[in-house]
BANU-391225 format. One record per residue (C-alpha): x, y, z. Coordinates in steps of 0.5 Angstrom, whole numbers, plus 500, padded with zeros to 3 digits. Layout:
  east  north   up
     X      Y    Z
...
END
This chain:
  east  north   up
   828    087  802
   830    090  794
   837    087  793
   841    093  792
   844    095  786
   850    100  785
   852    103  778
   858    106  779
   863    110  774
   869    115  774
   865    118  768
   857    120  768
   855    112  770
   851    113  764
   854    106  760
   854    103  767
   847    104  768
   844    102  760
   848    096  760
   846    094  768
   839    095  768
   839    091  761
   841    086  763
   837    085  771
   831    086  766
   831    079  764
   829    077  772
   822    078  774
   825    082  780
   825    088  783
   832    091  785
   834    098  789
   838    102  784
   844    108  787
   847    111  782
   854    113  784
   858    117  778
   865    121  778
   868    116  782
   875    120  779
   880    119  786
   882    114  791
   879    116  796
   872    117  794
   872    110  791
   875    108  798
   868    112  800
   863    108  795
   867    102  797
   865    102  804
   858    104  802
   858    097  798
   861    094  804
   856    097  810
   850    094  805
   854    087  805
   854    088  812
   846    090  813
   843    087  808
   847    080  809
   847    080  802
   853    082  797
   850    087  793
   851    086  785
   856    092  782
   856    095  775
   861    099  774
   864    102  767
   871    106  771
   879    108  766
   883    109  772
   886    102  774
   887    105  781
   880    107  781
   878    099  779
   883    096  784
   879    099  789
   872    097  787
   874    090  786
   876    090  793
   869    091  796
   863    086  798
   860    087  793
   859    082  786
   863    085  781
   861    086  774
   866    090  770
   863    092  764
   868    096  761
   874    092  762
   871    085  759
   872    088  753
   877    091  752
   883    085  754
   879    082  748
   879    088  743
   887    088  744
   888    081  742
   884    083  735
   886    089  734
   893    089  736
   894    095  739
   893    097  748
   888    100  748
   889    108  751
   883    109  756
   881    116  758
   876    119  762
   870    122  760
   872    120  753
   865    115  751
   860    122  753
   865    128  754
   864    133  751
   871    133  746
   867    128  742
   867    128  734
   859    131  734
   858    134  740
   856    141  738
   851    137  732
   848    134  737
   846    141  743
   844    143  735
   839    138  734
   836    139  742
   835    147  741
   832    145  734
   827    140  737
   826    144  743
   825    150  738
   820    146  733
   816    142  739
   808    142  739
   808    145  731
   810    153  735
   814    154  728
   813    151  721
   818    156  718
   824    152  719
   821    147  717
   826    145  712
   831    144  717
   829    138  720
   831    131  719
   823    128  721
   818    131  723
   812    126  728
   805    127  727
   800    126  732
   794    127  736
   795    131  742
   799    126  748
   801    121  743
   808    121  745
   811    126  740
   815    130  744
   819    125  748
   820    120  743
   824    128  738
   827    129  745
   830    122  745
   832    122  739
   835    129  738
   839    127  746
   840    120  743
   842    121  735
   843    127  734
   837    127  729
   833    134  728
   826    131  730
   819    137  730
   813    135  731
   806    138  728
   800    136  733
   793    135  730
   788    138  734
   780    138  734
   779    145  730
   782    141  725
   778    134  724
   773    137  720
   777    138  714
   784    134  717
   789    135  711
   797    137  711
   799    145  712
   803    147  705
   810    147  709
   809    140  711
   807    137  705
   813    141  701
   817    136  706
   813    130  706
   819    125  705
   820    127  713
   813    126  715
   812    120  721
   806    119  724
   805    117  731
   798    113  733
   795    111  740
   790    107  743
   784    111  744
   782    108  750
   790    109  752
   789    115  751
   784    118  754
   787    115  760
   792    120  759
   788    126  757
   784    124  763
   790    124  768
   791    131  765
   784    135  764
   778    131  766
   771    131  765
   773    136  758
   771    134  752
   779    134  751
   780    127  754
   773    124  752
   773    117  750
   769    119  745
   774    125  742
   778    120  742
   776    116  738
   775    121  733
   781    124  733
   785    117  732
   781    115  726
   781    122  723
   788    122  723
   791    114  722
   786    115  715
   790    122  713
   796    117  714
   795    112  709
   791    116  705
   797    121  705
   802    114  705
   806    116  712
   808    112  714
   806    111  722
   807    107  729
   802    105  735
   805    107  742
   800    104  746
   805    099  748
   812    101  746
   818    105  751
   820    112  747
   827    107  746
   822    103  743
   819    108  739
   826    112  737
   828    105  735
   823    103  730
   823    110  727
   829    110  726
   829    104  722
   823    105  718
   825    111  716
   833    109  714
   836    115  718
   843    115  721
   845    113  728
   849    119  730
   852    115  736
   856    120  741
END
């Protein structure tokens, strides 16, 4: 039996869940996860409290708790459970009012809400994306922060989305398809916005693998394709000095993170 993990959070479990899962992927294991968020009155907490206590009960085990909760009342009421506590969100404050000397003044939803100093930036930076996504439209091109070249299934659209989601970075994205292998060159929008070009590469045999999974037995997903379209399209990036990246083996955090450090834009953390 999977040793039971819950995340839990009087807000959206969101850091809960990011500082957990961080730190249970340093073991070679695999654990059952439940994600509780909105824990904002004693008595839901007292419900998710017997819950960790019926699983101590069942599995024999005491389940490990990650919890980022404000309310101190609400806190109080984990702590008593069965489970292993590990307070994320307090284990720094104590600390933090030492050196800043000042108390610190918790509100709920503060870290994700929607009161954030940058928030309508960041709704703007997803319905750009969004809008810009798989080259549907150049004309606004000038208005992005990046543009991420590639062939088809290379990884563009998710790593724009994390990064407009995450960073509030205007992120289009331009395919290079089969038509243009023949004469592979930059359309005159993109060329006029150079300095916002990244390009994105892949395995080829990794690519057919994901190409087939979508569209087998078509030329589309041939190994052969592929390996066309990925020379044409690495050789067209230093020919035109664009700077790029192999996804092959790479999370799109992992992506976003060495884009965003290549290329030098600013973090928008919200």
């Amino acid at each position: 039996m999977l040793r039971k993990v819950f995340y839990i959070s009087d807000g959206t479990a969101i850091t809960a869940e990011v500082f957990g899962h961080a730190v249970l992927s340093q073991f070679p294991v695999e654990f059952d996860a439940l994600t509780i968020p909105f824990v904002e009155t004693e008595a839901k907490a007292h419900e998710v409290k017997a819950l960790i206590n019926d699983c101590f009960i069942t599995t024999g085990e005491r389940p490990l708790v990650f919890h980022s909760i404000v309310k101190a009342e609400i806190r109080d009421i984990i702590y008593g459970c069965e489970g292993l506590d590990y307070d994320f969100l307090n284990t720094f404050v104590a600390p933090l009012e030492q050196q800043l000397g000042m108390k610190a003044s918790p509100v709920v939803h503060r870290t994700h809400g929607k009161a954030n100093e940058g928030y309508e930036a960041r709704i703007d930076a997803i319905n750009y994306t969004m809008d810009n996504d798989d080259g549907q439209t150049l004309k606004n091109i000038d208005k992005a922060d990046l543009v991420l070249l590639g062939v088809s299934r290379c990884g563009k659209t998710p790593s724009s989305l994390y990064l407009s989601m995450q960073f509030g970075i205007k992120a289009a994205n331009y395919p290079f398809v089969e038509d243009d292998m023949d004469n592979l060159k930059l359309p005159t929008a993109l060329k006029e916005n150079k300095s916002k070009l990244f390009g994105l590469t892949i395995d080829p045999v990794r690519l057919h693998e994901i190409r087939k999974s979508r569209m087998d037995n078509s030329r589309y997903s041939s190994l052969r394709q592929c390996r066309i379209e990925v020379k044409e399209v690495e050789m067209m990036y230093k020919r035109e000095r664009i700077p790029f990246v192999n996804t092959t083996n790479h999370s799109v955090e992992e992506i976003a993170t060495k884009i965003l450090d290549v290329t030098g834009l600013e973090r928008h953390m919200f």
